[in-house]
C-alpha positions as a Python dict, from the first residue, in 0.01 Angstrom:
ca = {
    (1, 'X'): (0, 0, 0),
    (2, 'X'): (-352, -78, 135),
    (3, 'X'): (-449, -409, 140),
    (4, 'X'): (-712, -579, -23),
    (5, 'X'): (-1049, -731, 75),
    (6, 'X'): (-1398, -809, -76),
    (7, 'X'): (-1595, -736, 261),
    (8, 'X'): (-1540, -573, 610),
    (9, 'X'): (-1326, -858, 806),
    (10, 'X'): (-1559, -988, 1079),
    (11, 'X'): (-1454, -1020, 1457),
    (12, 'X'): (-1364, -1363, 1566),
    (13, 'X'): (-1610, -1550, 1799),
    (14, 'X'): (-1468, -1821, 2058),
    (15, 'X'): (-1489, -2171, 1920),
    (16, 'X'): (-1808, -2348, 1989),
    (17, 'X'): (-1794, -2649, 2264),
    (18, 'X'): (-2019, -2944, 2149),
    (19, 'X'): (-2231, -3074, 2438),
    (20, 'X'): (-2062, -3386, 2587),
    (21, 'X'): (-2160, -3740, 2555),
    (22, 'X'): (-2291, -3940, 2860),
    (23, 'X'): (-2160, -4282, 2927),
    (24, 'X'): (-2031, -4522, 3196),
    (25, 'X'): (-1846, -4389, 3453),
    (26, 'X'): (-1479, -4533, 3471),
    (27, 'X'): (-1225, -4573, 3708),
    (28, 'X'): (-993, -4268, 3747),
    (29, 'X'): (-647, -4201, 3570),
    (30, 'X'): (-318, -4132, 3739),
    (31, 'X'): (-260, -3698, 3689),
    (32, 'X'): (48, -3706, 3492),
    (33, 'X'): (16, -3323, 3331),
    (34, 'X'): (275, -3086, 3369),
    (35, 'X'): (247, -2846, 3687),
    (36, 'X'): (-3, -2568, 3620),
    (37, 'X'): (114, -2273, 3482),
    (38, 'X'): (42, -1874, 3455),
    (39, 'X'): (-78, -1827, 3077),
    (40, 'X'): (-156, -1478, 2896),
    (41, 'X'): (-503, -1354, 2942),
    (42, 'X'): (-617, -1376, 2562),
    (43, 'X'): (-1039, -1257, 2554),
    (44, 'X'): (-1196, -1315, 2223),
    (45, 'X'): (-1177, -960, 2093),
    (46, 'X'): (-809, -909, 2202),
    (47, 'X'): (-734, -1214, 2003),
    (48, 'X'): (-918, -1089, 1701),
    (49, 'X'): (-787, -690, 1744),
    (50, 'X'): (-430, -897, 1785),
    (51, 'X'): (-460, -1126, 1434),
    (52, 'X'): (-595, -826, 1234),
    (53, 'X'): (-256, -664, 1301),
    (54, 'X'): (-391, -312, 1125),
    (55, 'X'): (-552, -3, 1191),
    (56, 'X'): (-871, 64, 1122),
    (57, 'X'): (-957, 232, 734),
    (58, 'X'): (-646, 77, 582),
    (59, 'X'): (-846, -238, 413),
    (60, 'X'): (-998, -135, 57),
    (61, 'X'): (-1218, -314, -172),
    (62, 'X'): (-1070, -369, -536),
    (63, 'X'): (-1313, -140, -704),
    (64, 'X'): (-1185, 154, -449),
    (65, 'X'): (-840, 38, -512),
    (66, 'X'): (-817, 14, -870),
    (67, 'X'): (-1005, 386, -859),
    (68, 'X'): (-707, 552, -686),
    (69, 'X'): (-465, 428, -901),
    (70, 'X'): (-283, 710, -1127),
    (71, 'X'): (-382, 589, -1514),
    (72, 'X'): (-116, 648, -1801),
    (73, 'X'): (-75, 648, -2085),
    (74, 'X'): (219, 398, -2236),
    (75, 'X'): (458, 493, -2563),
    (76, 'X'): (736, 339, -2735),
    (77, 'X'): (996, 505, -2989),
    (78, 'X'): (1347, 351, -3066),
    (79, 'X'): (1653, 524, -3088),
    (80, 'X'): (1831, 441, -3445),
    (81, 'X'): (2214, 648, -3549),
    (82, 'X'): (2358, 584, -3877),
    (83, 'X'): (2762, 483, -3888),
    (84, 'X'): (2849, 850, -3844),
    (85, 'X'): (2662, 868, -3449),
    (86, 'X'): (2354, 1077, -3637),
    (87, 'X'): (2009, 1025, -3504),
    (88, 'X'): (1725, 871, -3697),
    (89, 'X'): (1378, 1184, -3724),
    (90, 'X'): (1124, 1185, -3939),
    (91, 'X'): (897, 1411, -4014),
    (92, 'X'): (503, 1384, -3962),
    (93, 'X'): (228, 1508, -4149),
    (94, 'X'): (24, 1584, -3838),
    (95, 'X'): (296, 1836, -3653),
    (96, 'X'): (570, 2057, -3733),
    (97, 'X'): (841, 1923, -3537),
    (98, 'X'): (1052, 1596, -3548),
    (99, 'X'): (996, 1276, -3368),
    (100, 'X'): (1158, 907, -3314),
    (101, 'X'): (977, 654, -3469),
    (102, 'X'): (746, 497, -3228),
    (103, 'X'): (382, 558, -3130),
    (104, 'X'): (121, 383, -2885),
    (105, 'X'): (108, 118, -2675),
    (106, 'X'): (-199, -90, -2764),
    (107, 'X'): (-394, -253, -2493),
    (108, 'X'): (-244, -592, -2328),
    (109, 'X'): (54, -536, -2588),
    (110, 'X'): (394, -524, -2435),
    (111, 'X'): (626, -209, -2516),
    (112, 'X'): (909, -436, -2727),
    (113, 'X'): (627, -541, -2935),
    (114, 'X'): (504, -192, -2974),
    (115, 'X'): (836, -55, -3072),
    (116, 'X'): (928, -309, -3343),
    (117, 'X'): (541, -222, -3488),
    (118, 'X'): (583, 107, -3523),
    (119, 'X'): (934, 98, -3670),
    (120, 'X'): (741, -171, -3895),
    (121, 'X'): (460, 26, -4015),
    (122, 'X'): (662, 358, -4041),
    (123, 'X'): (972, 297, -4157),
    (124, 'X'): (871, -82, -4355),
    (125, 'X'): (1170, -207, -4159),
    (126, 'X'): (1156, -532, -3975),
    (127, 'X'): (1351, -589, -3626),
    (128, 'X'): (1332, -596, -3278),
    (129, 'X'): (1455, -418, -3002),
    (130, 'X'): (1488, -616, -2663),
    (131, 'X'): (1779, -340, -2563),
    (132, 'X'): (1564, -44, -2332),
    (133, 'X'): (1783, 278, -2333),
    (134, 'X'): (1587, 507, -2066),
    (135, 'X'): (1183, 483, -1940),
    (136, 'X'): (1088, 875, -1911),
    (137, 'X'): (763, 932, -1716),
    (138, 'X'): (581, 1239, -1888),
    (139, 'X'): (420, 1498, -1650),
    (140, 'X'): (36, 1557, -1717),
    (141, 'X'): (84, 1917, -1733),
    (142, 'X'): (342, 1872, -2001),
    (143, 'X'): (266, 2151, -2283),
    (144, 'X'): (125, 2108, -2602),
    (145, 'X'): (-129, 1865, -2552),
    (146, 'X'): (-545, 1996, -2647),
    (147, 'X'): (-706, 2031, -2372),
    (148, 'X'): (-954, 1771, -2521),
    (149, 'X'): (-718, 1524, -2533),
    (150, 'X'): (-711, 1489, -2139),
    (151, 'X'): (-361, 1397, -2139),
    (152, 'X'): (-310, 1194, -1818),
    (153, 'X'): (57, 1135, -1867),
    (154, 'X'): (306, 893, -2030),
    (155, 'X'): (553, 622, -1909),
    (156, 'X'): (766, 618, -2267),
    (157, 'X'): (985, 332, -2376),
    (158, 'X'): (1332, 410, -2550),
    (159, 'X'): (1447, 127, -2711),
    (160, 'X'): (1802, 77, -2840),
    (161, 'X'): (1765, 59, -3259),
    (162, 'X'): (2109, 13, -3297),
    (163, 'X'): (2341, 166, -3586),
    (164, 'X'): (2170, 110, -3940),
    (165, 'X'): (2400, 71, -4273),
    (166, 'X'): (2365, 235, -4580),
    (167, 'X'): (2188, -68, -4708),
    (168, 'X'): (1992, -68, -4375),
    (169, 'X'): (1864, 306, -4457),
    (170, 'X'): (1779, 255, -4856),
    (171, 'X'): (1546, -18, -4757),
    (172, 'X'): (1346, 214, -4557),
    (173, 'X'): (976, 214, -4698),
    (174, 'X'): (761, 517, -4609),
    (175, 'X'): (340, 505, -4577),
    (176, 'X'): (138, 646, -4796),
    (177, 'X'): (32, 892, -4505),
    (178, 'X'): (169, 982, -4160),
    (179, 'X'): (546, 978, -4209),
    (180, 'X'): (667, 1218, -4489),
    (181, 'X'): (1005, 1176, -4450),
    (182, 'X'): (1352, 1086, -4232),
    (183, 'X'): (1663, 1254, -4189),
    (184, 'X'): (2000, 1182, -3978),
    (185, 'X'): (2032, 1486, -3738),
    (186, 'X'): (2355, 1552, -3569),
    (187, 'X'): (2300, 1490, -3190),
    (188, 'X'): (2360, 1859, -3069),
    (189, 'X'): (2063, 1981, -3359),
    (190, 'X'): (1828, 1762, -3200),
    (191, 'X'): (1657, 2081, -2968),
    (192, 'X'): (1629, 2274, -3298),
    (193, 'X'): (1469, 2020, -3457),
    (194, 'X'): (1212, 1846, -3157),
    (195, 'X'): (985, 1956, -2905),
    (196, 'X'): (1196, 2039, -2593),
    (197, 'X'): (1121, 1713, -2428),
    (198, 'X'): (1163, 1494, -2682),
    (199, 'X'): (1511, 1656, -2728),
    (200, 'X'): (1555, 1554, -2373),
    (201, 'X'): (1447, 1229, -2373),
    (202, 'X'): (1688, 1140, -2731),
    (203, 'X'): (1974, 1246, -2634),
    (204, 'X'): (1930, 1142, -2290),
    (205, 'X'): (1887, 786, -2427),
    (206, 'X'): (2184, 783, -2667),
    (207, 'X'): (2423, 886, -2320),
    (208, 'X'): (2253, 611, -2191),
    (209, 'X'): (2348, 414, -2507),
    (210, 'X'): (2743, 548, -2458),
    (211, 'X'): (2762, 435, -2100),
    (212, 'X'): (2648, 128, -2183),
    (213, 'X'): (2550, 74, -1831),
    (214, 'X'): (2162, -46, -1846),
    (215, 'X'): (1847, 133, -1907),
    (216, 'X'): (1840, 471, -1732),
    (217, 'X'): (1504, 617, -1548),
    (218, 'X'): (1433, 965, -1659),
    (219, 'X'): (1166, 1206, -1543),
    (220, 'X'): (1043, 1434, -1794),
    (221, 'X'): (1338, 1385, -1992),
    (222, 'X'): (1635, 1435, -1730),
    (223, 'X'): (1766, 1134, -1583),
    (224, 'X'): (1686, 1086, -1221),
    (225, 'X'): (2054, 956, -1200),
    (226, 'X'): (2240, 1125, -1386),
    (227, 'X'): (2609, 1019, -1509),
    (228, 'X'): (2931, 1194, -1592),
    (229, 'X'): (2787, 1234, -1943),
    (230, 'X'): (2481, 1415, -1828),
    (231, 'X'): (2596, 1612, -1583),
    (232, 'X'): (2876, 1784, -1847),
    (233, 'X'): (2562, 1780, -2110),
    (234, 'X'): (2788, 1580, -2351),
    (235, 'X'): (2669, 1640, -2715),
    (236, 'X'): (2468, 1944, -2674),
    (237, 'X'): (2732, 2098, -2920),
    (238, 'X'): (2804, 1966, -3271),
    (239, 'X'): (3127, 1760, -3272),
    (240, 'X'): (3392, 1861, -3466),
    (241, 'X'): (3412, 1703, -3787),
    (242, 'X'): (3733, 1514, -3848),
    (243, 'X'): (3673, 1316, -4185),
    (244, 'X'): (4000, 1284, -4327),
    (245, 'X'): (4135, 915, -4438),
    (246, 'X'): (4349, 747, -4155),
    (247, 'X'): (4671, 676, -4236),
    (248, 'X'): (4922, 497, -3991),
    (249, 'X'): (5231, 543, -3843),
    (250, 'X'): (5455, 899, -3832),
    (251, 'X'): (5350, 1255, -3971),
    (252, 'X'): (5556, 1274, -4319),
    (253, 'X'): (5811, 1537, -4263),
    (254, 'X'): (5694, 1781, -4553),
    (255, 'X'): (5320, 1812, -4433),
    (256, 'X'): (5260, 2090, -4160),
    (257, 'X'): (5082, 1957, -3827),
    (258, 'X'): (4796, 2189, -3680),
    (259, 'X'): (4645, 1953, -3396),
    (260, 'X'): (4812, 1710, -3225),
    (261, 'X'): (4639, 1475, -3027),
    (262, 'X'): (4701, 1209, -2773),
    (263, 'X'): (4526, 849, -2694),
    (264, 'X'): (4710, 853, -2389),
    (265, 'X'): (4622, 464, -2172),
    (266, 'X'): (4534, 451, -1812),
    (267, 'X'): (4626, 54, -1666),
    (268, 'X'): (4258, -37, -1677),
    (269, 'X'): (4263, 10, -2097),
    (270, 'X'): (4093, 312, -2100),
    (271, 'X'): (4180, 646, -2200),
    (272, 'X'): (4172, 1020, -2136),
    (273, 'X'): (3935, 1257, -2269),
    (274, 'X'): (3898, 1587, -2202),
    (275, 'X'): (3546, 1758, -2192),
    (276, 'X'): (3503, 2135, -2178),
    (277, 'X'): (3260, 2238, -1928),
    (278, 'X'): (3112, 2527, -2082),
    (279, 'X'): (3028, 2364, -2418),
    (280, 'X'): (3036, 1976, -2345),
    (281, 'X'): (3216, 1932, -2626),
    (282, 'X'): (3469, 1643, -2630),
    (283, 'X'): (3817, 1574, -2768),
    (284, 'X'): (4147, 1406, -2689),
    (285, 'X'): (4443, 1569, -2472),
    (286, 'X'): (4760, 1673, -2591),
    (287, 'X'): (5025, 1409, -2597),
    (288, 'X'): (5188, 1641, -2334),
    (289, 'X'): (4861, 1705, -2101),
    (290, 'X'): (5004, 1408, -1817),
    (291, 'X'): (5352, 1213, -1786),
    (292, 'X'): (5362, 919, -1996),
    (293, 'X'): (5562, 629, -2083),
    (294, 'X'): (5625, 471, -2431),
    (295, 'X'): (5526, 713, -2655),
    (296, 'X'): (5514, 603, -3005),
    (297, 'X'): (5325, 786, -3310),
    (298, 'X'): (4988, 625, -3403),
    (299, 'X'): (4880, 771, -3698),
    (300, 'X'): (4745, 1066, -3848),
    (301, 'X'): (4455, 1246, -4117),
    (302, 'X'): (4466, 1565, -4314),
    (303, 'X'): (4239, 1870, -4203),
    (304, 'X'): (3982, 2041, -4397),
    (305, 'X'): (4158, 2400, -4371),
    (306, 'X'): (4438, 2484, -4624),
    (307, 'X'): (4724, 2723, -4585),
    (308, 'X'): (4821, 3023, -4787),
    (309, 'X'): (4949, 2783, -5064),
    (310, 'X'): (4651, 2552, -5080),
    (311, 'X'): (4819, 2290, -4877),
    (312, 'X'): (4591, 2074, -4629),
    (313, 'X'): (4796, 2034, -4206),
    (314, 'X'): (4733, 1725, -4050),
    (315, 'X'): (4570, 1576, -3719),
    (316, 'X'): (4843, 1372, -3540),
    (317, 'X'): (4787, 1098, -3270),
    (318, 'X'): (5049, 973, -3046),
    (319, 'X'): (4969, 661, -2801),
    (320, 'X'): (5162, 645, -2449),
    (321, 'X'): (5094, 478, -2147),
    (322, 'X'): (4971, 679, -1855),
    (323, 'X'): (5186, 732, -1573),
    (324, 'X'): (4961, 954, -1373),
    (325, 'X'): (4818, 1306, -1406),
    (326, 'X'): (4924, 1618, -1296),
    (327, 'X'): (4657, 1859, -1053),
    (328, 'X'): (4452, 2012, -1356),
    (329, 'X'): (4594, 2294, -1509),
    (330, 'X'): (4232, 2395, -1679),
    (331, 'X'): (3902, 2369, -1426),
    (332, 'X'): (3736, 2447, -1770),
    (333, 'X'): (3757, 2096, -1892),
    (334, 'X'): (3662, 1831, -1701),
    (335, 'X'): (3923, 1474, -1723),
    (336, 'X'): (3745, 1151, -1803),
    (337, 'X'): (3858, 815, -1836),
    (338, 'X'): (3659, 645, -2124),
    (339, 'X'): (3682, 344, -2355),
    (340, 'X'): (3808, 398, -2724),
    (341, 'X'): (3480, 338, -2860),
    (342, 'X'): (3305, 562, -2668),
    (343, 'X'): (3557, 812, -2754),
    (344, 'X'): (3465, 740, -3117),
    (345, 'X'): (3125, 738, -3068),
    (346, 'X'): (3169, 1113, -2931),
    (347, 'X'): (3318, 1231, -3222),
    (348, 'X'): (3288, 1287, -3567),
    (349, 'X'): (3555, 1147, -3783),
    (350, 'X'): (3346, 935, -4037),
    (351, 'X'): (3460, 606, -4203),
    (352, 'X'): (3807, 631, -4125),
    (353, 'X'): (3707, 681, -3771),
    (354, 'X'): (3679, 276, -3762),
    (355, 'X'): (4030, 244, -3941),
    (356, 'X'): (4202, 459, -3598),
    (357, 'X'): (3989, 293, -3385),
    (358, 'X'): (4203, -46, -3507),
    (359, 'X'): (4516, 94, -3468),
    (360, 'X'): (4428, 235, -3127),
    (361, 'X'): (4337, -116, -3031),
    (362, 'X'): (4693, -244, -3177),
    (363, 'X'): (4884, 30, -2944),
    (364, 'X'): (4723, -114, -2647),
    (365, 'X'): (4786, -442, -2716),
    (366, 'X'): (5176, -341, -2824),
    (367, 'X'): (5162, -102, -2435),
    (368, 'X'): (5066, -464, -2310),
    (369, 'X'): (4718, -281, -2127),
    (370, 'X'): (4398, -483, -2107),
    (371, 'X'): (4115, -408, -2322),
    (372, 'X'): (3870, -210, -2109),
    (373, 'X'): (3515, -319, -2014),
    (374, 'X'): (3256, -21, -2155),
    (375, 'X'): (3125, 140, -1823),
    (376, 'X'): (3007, 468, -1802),
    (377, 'X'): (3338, 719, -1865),
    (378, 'X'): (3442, 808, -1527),
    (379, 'X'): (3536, 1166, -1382),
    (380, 'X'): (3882, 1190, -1247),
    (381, 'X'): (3910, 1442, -973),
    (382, 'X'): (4117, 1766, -1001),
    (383, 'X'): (4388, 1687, -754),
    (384, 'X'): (4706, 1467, -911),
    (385, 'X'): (4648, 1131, -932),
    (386, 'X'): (4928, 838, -1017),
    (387, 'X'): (4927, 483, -1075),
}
């Protein structure tokens, strides 16, 4: 960074010697300095090049250096899901596509304070939002901007909204101009519904949300770090709805299981997930994917599909300790090890989801396993691994 002055500095001149006072002679001291010694030949101008300690052109004036700094433009939206992990856009009078609520950063007005305004005057909803999900910095060459506009680029602010209630939602009050509308948009819709970018930038902030590990830096939408839910593009496909009530304990023996599922405990308190590759879809293993210990049966919830006679299967769940995992059979699903919430919070299973999650939380405790810290859901390798 080049350093700052007002003026050129000026070479240093040699101290000047005041002319010396006359008075009585008087009788001569014993020499008691130290022997003479050899000292460095320091000249005035080697002294001066020496204390400058720079090369010439590297000193700028602050009107030159506030000139060559890049100007942006700064932005704020917040990130809001409703209880079933759907994503808060609303619609705009001025454009076709969706948008999180947000807008501008005024001048001398920090982002936070942006974010709740906008949320404010858009939505009628007070809050705030300390919690920063991702800062994207916006290319100037980005598309879609007039020409007139002179779009210089954007450092955007993604605030963490949290996960609004029913009661939350209804006391949403819309302008009488600007917003015409909102709607909760399944994560994996969010392309079809948003300008490319903005698609990036959303769902990159509610992975960031998942992981749970601090604000991630994105670049144009993409972050510049990305984690094991970015890399396997985690959401771009709709979950699969499971929305059937919870009910605990075994599978009754006259209903008809179709999917049996495992929440199967690693010794840290987290648990395996599986996530295909191809799709980035997520879902639980089979009770039989790895060797386990202590198997027990956890619950289950009826389907949506019906047999032949009208009658609904059932989704099982079995919890078992992990033992250790075989080499992977499939390299088109990838293994994670994730917390049970963020398992939840990648799938769809409504209401009831929060009555499993309990009894999930009850297994570990009766497995005697910890309850895990939320870090971002790790990537086990391919090769077997045991604990």
């Amino acid at each position: 960074m080049p350093q700052l002055t007002d003026e050129a500095a000026p070479e240093r001149s040699a101290p000047e010697r005041s002319a010396p006072e006359r008075s009585a002679p008087e009788a001569p001291l014993p020499d008691t300095s130290p022997p003479e010694t050899s000292l460095p030949d320091t000249s005035p101008t080697e002294t001066s090049l020496a204390d400058q300690g720079r090369a010439a052109g590297t000193w700028m004036t602050p009107e030159a250096y506030g000139a060559s700094r890049a100007a942006l433009w700064t932005g704020a939206v917040v990130l809001v899901t409703d209880t079933d992990g759907r994503v808060l856009v609303q619609s705009v009078d001025y454009r076709s596509d969706r948008l999180l609520p947000g807008g501008a950063v005024d001048a001398g007005e920090a982002p936070s304070a942006a974010a709740a305004r906008e949320v404010r005057e858009e939505l009628g909803v007070d809050g705030r939002y300390p919690r920063g999900l991702a800062v994207d910095w916006i290319p100037a060459d980005t598309p879609g901007f007039p020409a007139g506009m002179r779009f210089p680029g954007e450092i955007l602010h993604v605030y963490d909204g949290g996960t609004w209630t029913p009661e939350r939602i209804a006391s949403v009050r819309l302008p009488a101009q600007e917003v015409t509308g909102i709607h909760f948009a399944e994560p994996a819709d969010l392309p079809a519904l948003m300008d490319p970018g903005d698609a990036r930038r959303a769902l990159s902030a509610l992975r960031a949300r998942i992981n749970g590990s601090g604000t991630a830096l994105l670049e144009d939408g993409r972050p510049t770090a990305p984690t094991a839910l970015d890399r396997l593009g985690v959401l771009r496909t709709r979950r699969t709805a499971q929305r059937g009530a919870w009910h605990p304990g075994p599978v009754p023996a006259q209903l008809s299981v179709r999917d049996h599922r495992g929440w199967l405990f690693a010794p840290d308190g987290r648990v395996l997930l599986l996530i295909a590759r191809a799709t980035g879809a997520a879902h639980l293993p089979s009770p039989a994917a790895a060797p386990t210990a202590g198997a027990f049966p956890l619950g289950y919830r009826y389907g949506e599909d019906r047999d032949a006679d009208g009658a609904r299967g059932v989704h099982a769940r079995t919890a078992a300790r992990l033992t250790g995992l075989a080499p992977a059979a499939d390299p088109a699903y990838a293994r994670l090890l994730a917390t049970p919430e963020q398992v939840r919070e990648l799938s769809d299973w409504g209401p009831a989801g929060a009555r499993e999650l309990d009894a999930v939380h009850a297994a570990r405790t009766r497995l005697s396993l910890p309850a895990p810290t939320r870090t971002p859901p790790t990537e086990l390798p391919e090769s077997a691994t045991r604990w």
